[in-house]
Backbone bond lengths (Angstrom), bond angles and torsions (degrees), N, CA, C in turn:
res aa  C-N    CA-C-N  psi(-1)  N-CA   C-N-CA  omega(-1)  CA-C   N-CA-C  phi
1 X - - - 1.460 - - 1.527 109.23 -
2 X 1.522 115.12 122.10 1.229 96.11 171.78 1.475 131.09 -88.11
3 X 1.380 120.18 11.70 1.432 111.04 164.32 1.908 96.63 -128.97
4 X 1.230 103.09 134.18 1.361 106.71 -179.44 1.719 106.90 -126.02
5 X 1.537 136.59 97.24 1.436 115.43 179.42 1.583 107.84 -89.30
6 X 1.280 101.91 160.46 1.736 97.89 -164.31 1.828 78.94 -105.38
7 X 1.724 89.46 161.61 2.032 109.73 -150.68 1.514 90.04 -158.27
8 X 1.951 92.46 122.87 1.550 105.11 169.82 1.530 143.40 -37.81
9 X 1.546 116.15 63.67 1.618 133.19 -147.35 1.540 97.08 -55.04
10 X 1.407 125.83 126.06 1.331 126.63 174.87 1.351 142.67 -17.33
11 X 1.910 87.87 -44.40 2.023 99.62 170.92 1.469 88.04 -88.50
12 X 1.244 145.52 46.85 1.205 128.14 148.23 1.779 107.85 -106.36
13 X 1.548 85.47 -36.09 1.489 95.63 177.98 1.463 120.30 -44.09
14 X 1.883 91.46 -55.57 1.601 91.14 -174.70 1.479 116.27 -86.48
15 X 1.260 109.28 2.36 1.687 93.77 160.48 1.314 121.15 -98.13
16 X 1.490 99.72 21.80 2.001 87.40 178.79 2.077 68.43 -109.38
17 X 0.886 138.25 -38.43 1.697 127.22 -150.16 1.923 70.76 -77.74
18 X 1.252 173.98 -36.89 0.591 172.91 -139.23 1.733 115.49 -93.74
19 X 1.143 103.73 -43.77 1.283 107.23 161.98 1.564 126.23 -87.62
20 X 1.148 110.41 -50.17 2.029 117.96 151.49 1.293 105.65 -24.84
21 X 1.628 123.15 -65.52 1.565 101.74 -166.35 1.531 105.42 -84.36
22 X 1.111 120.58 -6.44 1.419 104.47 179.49 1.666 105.92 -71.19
23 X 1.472 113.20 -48.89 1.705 105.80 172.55 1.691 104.96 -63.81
24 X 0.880 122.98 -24.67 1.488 113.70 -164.26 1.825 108.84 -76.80
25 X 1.944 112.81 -27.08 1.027 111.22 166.41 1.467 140.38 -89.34
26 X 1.913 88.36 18.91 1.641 97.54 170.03 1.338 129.64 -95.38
27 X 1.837 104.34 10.18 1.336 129.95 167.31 1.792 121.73 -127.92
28 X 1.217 99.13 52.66 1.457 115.86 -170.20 1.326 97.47 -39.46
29 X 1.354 134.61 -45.59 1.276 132.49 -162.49 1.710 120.67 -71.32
30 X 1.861 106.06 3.31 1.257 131.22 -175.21 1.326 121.74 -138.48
31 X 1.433 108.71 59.07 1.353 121.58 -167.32 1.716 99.32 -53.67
32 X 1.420 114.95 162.69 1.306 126.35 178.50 1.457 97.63 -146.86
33 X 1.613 95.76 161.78 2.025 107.47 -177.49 2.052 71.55 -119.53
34 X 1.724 93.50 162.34 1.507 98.98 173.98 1.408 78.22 -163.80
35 X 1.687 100.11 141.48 1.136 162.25 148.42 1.348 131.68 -82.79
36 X 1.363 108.64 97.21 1.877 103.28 170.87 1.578 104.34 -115.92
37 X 0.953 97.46 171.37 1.421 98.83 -152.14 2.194 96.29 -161.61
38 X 1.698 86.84 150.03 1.812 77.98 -171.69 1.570 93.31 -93.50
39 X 1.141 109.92 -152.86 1.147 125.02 -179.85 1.641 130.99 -86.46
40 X 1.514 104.35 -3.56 1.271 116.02 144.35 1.467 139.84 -107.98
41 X 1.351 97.03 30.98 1.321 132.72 -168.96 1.992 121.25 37.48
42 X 1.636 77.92 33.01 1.572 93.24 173.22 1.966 116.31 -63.73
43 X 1.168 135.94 125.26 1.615 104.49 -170.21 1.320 120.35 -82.42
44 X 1.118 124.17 146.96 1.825 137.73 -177.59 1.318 105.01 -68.38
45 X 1.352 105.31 -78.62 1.621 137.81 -144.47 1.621 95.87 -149.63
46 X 1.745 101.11 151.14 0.578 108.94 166.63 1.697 122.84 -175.95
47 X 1.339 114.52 134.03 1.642 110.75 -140.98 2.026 85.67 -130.23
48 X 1.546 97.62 138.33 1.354 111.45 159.54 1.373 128.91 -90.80
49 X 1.094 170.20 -159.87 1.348 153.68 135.47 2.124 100.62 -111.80
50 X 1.284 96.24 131.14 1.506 95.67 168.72 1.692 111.99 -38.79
51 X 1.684 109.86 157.32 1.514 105.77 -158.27 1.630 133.40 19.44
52 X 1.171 107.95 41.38 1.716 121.83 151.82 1.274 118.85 -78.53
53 X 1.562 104.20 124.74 1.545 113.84 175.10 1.603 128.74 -48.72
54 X 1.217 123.40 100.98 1.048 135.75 -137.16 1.863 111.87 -60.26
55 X 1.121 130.59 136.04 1.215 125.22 -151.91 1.992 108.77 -62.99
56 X 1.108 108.94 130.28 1.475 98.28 144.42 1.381 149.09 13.55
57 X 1.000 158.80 37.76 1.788 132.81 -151.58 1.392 114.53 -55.47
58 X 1.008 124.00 18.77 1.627 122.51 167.20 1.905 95.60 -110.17
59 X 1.159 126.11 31.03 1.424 114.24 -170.52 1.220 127.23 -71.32
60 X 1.977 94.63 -41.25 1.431 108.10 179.14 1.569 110.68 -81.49
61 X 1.084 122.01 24.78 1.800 135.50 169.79 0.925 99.38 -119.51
62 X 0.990 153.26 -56.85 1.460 150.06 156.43 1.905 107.73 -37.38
63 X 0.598 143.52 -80.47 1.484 133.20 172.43 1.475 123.09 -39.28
64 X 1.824 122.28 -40.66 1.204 98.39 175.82 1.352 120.37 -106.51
65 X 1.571 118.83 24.35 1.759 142.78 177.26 1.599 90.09 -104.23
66 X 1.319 127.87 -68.45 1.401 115.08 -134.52 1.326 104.98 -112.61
67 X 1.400 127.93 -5.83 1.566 135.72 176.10 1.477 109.78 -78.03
68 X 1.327 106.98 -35.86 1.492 99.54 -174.52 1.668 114.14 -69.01
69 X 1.185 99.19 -59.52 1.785 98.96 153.20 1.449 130.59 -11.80
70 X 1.513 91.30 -72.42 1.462 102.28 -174.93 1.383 108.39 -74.22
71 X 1.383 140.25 3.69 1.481 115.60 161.82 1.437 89.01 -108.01
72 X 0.983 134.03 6.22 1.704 112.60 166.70 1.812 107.58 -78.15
73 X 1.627 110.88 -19.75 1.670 93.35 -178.82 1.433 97.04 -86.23
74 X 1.130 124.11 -14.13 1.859 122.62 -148.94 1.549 92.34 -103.49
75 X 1.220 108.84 146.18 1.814 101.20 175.94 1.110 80.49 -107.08
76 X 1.618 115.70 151.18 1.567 140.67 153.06 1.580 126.56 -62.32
77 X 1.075 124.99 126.42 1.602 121.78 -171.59 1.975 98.00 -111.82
78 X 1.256 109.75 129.81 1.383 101.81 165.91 1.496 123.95 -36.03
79 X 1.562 115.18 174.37 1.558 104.21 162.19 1.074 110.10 -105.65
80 X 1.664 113.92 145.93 1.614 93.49 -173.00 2.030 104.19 -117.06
């Protein structure tokens, strides 16, 4: 193929949600929901934390309206 773009491969997904909840469970008392998402802000993965405020029902409008946006201001950093 001559154009090939490289795309957030699933076990990549879950090893970045892999590292998120590991910092995220050093504040149990601050549960978090996380969202990864590729670069067309299609979603991967996606993890709640026990007693997290329960999502929205406008969520999935909110992800494919306002995510794409927001990684166009934010630059992306590899995972390292």
């Amino acid at each position: 193929m001559p154009y090939q773009r490289s795309v957030l491969s699933l076990d990549e997904a879950h090893k970045a949600m892999d590292r998120t909840l590991q910092e995220a469970f050093k504040a149990p008392d601050r549960p978090v929901a996380i969202a990864i998402c590729d670069d067309q802000g299609e979603l991967v993965t996606f993890a709640r934390m026990d007693k997290c405020a329960p999502l929205p029902s406008s969520f999935p409008l909110i992800m494919n309206c306002s995510l794409p946006g927001f990684l166009d201001r934010y630059p992306r950093q590899p995972l390292k």
